[in-house]
N, C-alpha and C positions, 0 to 999 in steps of 0.2 A: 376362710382364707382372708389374706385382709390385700385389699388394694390399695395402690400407691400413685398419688399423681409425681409424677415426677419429672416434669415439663417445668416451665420457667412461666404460666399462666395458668390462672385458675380455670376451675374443669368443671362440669355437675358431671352425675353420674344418677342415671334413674334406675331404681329398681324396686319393685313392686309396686310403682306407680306412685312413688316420693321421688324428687326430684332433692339430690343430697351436692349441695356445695365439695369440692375438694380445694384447695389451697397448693400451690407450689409447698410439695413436701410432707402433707396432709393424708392422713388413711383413714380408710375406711373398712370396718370388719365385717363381711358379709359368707353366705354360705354358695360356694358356686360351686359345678360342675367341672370335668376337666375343660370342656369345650368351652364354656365359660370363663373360663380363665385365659382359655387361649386367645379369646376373641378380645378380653378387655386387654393384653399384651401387645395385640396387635394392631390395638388404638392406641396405642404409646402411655400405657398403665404397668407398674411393677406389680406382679404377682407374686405371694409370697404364702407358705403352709397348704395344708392337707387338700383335696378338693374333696364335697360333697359326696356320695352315691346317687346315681341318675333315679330318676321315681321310676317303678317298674314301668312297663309297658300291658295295657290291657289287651286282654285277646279276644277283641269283641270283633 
């Protein structure tokens, strides 16, 4: 999926424990979940393409 800052100030965005600059306007291509998606949308991020498959769940 790729994210979008789409605000009028620049953004980081951490994931996997790099902290990634975005720019007014700026994306970035990573692999999220749906809920993932929903959560960077609701940080005022455009979300856009496919989401991920969730990692199974162990049944330990």
């Amino acid at each position: 999926m790729q994210i979008k800052n789409i605000g009028q100030d620049a953004r980081t965005i951490s994931r996997d424990g790099i902290d990634v600059p975005l720019l007014p306007g700026s994306a970035l291509d990573v692999e999220l979940t749906k809920d993932e998606a929903k959560a960077f949308e609701g940080l005022g991020f455009e979300v856009t393409g496919e989401p991920a498959k969730p990692a199974p769940k162990s049944k330990e």
